[in-house]
C-alpha positions as CSV (number, residue, x, y, z in Angstrom):
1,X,-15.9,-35.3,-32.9
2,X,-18.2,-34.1,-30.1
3,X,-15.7,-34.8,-27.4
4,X,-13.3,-32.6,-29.4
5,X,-16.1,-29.8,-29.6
6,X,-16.8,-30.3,-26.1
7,X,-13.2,-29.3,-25.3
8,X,-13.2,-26.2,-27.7
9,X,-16.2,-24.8,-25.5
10,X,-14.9,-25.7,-22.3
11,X,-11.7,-24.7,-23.2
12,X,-13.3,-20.8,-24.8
13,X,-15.3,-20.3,-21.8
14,X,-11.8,-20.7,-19.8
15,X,-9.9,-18.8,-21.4
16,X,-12.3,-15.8,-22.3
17,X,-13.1,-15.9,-18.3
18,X,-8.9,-16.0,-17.6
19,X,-7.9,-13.3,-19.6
20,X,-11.2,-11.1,-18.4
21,X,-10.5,-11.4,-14.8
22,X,-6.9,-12.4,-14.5
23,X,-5.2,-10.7,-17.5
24,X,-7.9,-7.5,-17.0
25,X,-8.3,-7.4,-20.7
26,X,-10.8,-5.7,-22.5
27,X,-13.9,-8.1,-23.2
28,X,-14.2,-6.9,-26.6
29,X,-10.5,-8.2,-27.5
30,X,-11.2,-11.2,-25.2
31,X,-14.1,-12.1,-26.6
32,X,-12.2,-12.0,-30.7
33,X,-9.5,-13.8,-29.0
34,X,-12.0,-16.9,-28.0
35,X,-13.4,-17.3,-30.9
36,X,-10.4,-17.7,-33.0
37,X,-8.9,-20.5,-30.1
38,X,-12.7,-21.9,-30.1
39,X,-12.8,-22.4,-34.1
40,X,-8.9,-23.7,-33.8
41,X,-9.6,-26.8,-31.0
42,X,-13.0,-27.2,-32.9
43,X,-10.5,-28.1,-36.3
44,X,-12.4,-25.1,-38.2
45,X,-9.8,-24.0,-41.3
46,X,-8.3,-20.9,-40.7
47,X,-10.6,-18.8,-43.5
48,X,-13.5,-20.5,-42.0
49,X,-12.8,-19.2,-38.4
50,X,-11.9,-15.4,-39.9
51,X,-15.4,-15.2,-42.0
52,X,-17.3,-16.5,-38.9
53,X,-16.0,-13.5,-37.0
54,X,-16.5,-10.8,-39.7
55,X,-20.0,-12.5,-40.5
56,X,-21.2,-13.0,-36.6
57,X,-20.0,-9.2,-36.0
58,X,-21.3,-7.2,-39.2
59,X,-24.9,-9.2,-38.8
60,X,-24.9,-8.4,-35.1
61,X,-24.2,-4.8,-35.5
62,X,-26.1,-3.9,-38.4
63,X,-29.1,-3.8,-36.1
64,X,-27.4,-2.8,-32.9
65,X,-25.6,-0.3,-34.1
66,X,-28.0,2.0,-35.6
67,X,-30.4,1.2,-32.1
68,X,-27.9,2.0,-29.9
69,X,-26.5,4.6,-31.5
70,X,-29.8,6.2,-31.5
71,X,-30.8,5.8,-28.1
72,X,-27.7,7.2,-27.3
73,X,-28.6,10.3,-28.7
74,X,-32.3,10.3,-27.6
75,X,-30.6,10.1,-23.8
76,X,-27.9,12.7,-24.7
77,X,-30.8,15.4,-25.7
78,X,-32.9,14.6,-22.5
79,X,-30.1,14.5,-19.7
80,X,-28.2,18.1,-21.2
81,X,-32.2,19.9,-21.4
82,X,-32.8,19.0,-18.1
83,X,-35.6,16.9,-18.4
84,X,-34.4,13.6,-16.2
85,X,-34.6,16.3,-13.2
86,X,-37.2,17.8,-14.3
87,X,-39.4,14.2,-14.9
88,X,-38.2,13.7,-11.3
89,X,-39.3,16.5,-9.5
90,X,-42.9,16.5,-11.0
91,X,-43.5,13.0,-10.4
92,X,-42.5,13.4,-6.7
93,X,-45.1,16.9,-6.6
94,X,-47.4,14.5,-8.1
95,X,-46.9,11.9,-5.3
96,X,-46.2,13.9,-2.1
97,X,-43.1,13.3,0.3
98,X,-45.5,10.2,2.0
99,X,-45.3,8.3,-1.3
100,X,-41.6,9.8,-2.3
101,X,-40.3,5.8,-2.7
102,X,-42.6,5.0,-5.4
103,X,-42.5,7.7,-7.2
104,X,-38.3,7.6,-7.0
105,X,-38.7,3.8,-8.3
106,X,-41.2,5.0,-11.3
107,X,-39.0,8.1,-12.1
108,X,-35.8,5.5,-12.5
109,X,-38.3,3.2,-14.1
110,X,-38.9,6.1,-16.9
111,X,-35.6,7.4,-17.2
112,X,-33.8,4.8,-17.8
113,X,-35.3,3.7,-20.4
114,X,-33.1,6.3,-22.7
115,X,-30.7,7.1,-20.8
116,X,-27.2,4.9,-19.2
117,X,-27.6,3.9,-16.0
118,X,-25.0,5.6,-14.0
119,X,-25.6,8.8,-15.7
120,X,-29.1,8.5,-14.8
121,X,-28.0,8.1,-11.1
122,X,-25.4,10.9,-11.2
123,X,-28.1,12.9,-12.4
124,X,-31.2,12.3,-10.1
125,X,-29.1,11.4,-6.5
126,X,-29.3,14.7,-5.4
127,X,-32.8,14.7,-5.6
128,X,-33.0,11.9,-3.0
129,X,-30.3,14.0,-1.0
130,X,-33.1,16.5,-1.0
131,X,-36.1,14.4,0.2
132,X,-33.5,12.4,2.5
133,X,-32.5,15.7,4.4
134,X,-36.2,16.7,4.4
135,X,-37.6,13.8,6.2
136,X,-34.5,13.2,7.9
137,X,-34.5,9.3,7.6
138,X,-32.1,6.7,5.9
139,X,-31.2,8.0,2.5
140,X,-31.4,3.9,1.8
141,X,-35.5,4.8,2.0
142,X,-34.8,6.8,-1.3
143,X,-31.6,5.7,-3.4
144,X,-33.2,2.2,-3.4
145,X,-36.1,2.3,-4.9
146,X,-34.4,4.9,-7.7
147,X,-31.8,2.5,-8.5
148,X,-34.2,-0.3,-8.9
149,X,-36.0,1.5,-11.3
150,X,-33.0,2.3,-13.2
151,X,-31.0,-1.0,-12.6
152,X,-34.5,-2.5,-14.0
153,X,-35.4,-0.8,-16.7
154,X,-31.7,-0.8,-17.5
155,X,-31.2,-4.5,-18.0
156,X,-34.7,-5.4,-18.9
157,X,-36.5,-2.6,-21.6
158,X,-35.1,-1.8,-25.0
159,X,-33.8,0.2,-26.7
160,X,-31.2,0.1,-23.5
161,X,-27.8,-1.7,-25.2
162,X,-28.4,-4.8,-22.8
163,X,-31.6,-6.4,-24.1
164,X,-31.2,-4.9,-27.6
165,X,-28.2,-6.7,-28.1
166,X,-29.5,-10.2,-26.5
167,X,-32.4,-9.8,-28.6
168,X,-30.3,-9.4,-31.9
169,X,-27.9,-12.2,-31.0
170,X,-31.1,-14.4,-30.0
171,X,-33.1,-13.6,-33.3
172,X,-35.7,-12.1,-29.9
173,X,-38.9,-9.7,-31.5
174,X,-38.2,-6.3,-29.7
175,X,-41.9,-5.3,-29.6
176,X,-42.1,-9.2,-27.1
177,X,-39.2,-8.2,-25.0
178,X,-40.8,-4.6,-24.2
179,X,-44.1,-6.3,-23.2
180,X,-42.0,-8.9,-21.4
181,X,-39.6,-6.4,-19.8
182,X,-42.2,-4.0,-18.4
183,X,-44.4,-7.3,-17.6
184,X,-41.4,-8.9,-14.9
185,X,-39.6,-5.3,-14.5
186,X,-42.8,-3.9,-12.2
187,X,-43.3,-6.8,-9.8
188,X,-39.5,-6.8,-9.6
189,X,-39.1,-2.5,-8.8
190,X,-41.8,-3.2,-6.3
191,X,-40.2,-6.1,-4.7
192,X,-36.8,-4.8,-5.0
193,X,-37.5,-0.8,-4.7
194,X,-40.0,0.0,-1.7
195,X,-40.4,-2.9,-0.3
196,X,-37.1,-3.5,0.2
197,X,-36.3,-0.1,1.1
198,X,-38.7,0.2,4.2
199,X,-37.0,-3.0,5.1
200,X,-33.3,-1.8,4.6
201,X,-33.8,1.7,6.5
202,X,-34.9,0.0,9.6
203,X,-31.7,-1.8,9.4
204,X,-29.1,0.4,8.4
205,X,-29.0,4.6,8.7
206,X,-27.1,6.4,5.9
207,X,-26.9,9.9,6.2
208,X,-26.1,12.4,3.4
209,X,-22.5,12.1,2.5
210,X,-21.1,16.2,3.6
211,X,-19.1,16.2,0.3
212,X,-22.8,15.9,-1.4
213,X,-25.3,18.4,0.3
214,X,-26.3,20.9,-2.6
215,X,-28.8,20.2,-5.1
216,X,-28.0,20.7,-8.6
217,X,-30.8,22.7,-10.4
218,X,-31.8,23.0,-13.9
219,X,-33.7,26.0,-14.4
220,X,-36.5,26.4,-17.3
221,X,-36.8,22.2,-17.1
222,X,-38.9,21.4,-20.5
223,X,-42.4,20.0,-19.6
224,X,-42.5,16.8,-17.8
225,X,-45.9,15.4,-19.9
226,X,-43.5,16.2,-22.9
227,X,-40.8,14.0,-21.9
228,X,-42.8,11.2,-20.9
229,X,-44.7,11.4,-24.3
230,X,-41.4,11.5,-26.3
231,X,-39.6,8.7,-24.1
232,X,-42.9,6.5,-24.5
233,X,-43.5,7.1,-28.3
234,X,-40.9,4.4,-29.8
235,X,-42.3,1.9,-27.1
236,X,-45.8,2.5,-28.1
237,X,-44.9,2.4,-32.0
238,X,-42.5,-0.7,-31.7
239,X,-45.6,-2.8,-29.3
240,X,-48.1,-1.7,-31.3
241,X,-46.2,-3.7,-34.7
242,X,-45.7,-6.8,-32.8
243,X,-49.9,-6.5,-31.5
244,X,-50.5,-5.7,-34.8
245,X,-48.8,-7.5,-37.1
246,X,-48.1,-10.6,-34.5
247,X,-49.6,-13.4,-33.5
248,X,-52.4,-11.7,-32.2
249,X,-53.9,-10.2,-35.7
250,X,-53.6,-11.5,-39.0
251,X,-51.7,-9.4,-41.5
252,X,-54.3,-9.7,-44.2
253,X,-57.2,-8.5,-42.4
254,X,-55.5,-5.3,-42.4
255,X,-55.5,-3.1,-45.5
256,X,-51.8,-3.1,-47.1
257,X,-51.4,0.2,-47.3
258,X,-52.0,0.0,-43.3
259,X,-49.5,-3.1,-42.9
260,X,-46.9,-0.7,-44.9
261,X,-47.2,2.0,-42.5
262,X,-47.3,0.2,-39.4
263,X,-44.0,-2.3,-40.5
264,X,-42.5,1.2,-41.1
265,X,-43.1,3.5,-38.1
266,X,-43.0,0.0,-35.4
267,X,-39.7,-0.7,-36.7
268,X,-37.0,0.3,-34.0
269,X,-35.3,2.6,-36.6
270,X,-38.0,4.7,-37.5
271,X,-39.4,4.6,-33.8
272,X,-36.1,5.9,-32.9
273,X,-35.1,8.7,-35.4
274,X,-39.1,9.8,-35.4
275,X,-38.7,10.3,-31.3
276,X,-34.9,11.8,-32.0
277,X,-36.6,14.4,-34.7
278,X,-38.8,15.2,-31.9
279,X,-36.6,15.8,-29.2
280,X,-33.6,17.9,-31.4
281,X,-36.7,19.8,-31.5
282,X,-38.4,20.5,-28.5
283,X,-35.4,20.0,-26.3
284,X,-33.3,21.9,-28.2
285,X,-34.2,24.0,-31.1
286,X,-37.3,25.2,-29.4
287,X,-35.8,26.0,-26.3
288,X,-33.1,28.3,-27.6
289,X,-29.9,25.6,-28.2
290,X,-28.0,26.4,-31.5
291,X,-27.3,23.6,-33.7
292,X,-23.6,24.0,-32.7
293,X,-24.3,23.1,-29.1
294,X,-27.1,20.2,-30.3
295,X,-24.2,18.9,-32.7
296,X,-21.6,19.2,-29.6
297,X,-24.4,17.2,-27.1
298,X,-24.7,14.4,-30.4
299,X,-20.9,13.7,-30.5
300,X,-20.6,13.9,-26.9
301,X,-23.7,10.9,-26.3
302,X,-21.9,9.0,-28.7
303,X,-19.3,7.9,-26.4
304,X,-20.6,6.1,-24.1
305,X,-22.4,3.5,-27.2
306,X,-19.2,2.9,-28.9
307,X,-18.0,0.5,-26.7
308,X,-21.3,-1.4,-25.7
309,X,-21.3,-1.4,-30.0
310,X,-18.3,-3.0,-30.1
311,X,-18.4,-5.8,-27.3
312,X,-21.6,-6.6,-29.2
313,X,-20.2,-6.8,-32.4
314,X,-18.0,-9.3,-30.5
315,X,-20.3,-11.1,-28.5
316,X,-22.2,-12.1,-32.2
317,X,-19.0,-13.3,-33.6
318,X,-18.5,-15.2,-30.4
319,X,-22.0,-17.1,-31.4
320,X,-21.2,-17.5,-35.2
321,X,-18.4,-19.5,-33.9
322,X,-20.4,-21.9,-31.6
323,X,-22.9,-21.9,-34.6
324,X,-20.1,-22.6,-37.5
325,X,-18.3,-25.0,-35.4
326,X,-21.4,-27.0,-34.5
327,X,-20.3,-26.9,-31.0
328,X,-23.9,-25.1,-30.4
329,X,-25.8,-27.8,-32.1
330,X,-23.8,-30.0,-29.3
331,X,-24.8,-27.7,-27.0
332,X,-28.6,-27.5,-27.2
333,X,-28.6,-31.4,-27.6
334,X,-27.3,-32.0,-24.4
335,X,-29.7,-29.4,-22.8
336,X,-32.3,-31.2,-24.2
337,X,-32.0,-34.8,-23.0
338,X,-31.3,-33.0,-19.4
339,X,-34.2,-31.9,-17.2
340,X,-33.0,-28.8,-16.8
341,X,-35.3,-26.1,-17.8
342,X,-33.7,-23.5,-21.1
343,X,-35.1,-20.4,-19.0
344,X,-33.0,-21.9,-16.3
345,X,-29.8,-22.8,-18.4
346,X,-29.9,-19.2,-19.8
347,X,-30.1,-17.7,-16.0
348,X,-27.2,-19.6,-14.9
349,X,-24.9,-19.0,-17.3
350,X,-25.3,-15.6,-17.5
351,X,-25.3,-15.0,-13.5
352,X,-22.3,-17.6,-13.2
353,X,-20.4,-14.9,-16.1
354,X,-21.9,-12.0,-13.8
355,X,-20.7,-13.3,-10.5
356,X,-17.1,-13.9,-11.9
357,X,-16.0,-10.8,-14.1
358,X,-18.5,-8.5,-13.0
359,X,-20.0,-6.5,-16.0
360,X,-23.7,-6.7,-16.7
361,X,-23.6,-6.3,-20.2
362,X,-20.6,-8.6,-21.1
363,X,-22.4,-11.2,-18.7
364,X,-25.3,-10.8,-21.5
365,X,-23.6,-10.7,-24.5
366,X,-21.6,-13.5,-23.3
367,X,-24.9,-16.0,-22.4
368,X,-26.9,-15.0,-24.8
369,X,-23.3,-16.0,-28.0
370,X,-23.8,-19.4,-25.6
371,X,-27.3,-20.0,-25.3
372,X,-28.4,-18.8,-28.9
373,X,-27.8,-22.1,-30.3
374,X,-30.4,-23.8,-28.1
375,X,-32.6,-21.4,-29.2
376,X,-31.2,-22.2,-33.1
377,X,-31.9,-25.7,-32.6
378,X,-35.4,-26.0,-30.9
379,X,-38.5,-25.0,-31.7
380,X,-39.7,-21.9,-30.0
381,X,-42.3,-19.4,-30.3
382,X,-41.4,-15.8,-30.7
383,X,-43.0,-15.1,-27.1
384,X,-40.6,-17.5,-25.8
385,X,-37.6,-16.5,-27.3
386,X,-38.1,-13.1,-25.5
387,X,-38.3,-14.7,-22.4
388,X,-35.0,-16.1,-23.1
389,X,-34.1,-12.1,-23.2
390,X,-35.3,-11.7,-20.0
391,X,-34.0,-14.5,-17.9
392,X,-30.7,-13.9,-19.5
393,X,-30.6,-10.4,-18.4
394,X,-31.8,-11.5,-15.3
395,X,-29.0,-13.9,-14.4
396,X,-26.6,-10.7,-15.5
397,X,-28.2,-8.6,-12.6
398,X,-27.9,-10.9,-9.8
399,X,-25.1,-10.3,-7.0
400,X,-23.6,-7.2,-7.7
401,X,-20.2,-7.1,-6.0
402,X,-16.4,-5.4,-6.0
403,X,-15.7,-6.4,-9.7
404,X,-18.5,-4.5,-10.6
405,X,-18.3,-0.8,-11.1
406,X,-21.8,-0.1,-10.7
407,X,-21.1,-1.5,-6.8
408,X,-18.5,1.2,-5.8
409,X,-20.6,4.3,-8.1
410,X,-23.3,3.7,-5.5
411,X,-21.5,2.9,-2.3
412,X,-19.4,6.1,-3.5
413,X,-22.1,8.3,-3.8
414,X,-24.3,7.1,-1.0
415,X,-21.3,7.6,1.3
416,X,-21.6,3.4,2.3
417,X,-19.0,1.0,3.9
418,X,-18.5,-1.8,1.5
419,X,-20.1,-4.0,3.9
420,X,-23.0,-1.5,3.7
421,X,-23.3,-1.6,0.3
422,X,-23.2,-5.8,0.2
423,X,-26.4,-5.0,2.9
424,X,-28.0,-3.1,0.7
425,X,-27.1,-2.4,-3.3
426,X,-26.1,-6.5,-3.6
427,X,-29.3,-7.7,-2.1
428,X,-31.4,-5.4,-4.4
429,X,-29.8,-6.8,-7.7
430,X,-29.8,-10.2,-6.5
431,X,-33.3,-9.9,-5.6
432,X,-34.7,-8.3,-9.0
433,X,-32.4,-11.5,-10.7
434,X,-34.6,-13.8,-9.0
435,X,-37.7,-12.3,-9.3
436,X,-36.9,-11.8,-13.0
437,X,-36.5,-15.4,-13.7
438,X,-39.1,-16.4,-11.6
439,X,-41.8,-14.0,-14.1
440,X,-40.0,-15.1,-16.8
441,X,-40.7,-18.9,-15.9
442,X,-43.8,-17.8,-15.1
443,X,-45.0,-15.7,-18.4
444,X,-43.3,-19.2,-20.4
445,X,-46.5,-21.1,-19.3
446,X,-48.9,-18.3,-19.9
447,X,-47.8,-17.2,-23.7
């Protein structure tokens, strides 16, 4: 029996990795696909397989979903006011031209946190344009250190899709995976943004692309303090649950009517909708938008979540199956009489999906449907479950390359050769990967 659920893993993986980067088919499709063939070779009965599917993806979603769909709108409100460019340009007032790398990496850093990644590039690269044509030095000095911000924060902090959905599918505490996220994501922007910026523009001179010289402003940009107070609110209220009502502090020291309260507001729904409330507000209502055009930008930020929603949905059925098959149970027993380290395991999995078909987030969703029985089967604290979240979304940054989409947006935009943008964009993901995993390994032994 566990050479036959052996094969139905082996064979899954295969095929889900064939039709992905052979076939080109959508990983959402793909990933239903698998998990029928997986509960077939594993001898699951045909009902058996169909509930596992309609199970793993309506317990998935019912917490993605509603997060992502959320976020989705926070980031819709704050890139049509403005306030990403807005954020940007005080933070680099605040820092002076001298310090203009670090203060690109902290704006990614901040921006990303509600808005998608390549709309937060789009939005902010003619800002470095601006400081690049100022100084008059490799526009590599700039763009780096704002896309490791972004590409950080991105991958690493809810409520972005990636680590919200690895942290449903792993059963991870949202409020850990913040602390976590913010805990590896600075060492690696650092590592990965200035330093290796000042390293790169020695090396390799980019000038501003001619099709891209004009600065797009935003006049009447809502208050930078606002939108860091509104972006930081659901992070505050969501940590501030898991300190509170963790490990940390014991529940009944606290008056009840305090637990109530605090379980409410630090839930990642009511974090989300309170900071949404205030936003429709002061980015729109407040400054003149009509609840047409604020109902327009909600549909519009929509979008982009449906299909992250979806491939979620399907990466959750995609672990029901391994679960329901016992093919995980199989799984986390051989990891366990190995000497390979479960941080490790989860790194390599999801970089080795990374590497081959390209996408971040299906790289995520994919390790996290494979790794989640180890997590099932062992005995974990939920400190290190989070860290599971983080080297998993580490091994789903590393080596950026031409089956990626994020690798041409950049080399597009930045006016780079391909070989440039190996030089340069490739090295920076691969570099916050390893330094990711190598926190994450690290924080294991301290929590």
């Amino acid at each position: 029996m566990d050479y036959q659920l052996l094969i139905a893993v082996g064979v899954g993986i295969i095929a889900l990795l064939f039709m992905i980067l052979k076939l080109r088919m959508q990983a959402f499709i793909a990933l239903l696909i698998v998990c029928i063939l997986v509960g077939i070779v594993a001898g699951l009965p045909a009902d058996d397989i169909l509930n596992s599917i309609k199970n793993g993806m309506g317990g998935t979603l019912g917490f993605v979903a509603t997060v992502v769909g959320l976020g989705a709108l926070f980031g819709g409100l704050l890139e049509n006011s403005g306030g990403a460019q807005g954020l940007a340009n005080y933070i680099l007032k605040l820092a002076g031209e001298k310090n203009a790398s670090w203060a690109l990496m902290i704006t990614g850093f901040i921006i990303a946190i509600p808005v998608f990644f390549d709309v937060a590039f789009i939005i902010l690269v003619p800002i470095v344009y601006a400081i690049a044509r100022k100084t008059k030095k490799s526009l590599l000095l700039y763009a780096i250190p704002l896309l490791a911000g972004l590409a950080i924060t991105h991958s690493f902090i809810p409520p972005t899709p990636g680590p919200v959905a690895v942290a449903d599918i792993l059963g991870a505490n949202l409020g850990w995976v913040i602390v976590f996220g913010f805990l590896t994501g600075i060492p690696a922007a650092i590592i990965s943004g200035p330093i290796l910026a000042k390293y790169l523009a020695k090396k390799i001179n980019i000038k501003i692309p001619e099709t891209n010289d004009s600065v797009k402003t935003i006049e009447a940009t809502p208050n930078p303090i606002g939108i860091i107070a509104i972006i930081a609110l659901p992070i505050l209220l969501i940590v501030l649950k898991t300190v509170l009502l963790g490990n940390w502090f014991a529940e009944d020291v606290l008056p009840k009517s305090l637990v109530y309260i605090i379980t409410l507001f630090g839930h990642p729904f009511t974090a989300l909708i309170i900071a949404n409330l205030i936003a429709w507000y002061f980015l729109g209502i407040k400054r003149g938008v009509t609840r047409d055009e604020l109902l327009k930008i909600s549909m519009k930020s929509f979008k982009p979540a449906g299909a992250i929603i979806l491939l979620t949905g399907a990466g959750g059925a995609f672990k029901q199956i391994l679960v329901d098959t016992k093919a995980g149970e199989l799984l986390a027993s051989s990891l366990q009489s190995s000497y390979i380290h479960p941080l490790l395991f989860a790194f390599i999995v999801a970089a080795l999906i990374r590497v081959l078909q390209g996408s971040a987030t299906t790289a995520m969703i994919a390790a996290a449907g494979i790794t989640s029985p180890i997590i099932l089967a062992g005995d974990f604290s939920a400190s290190q479950i989070a860290l599971f979240v983080i080297s998993i979304a580490s091994g789903a940054t590393i080596l950026s390359h031409v089956n990626d989409s994020g690798f041409w947006l950049v080399g597009q935009y930045l006016g780079m050769t391909e070989k440039q943008t190996f030089r340069s964009w490739t090295v920076m993901t691969t570099l916050i990967a390893i330094t990711g995993v190598l926190m994450s390994l690290l924080l294991w032994y301290i929590f």
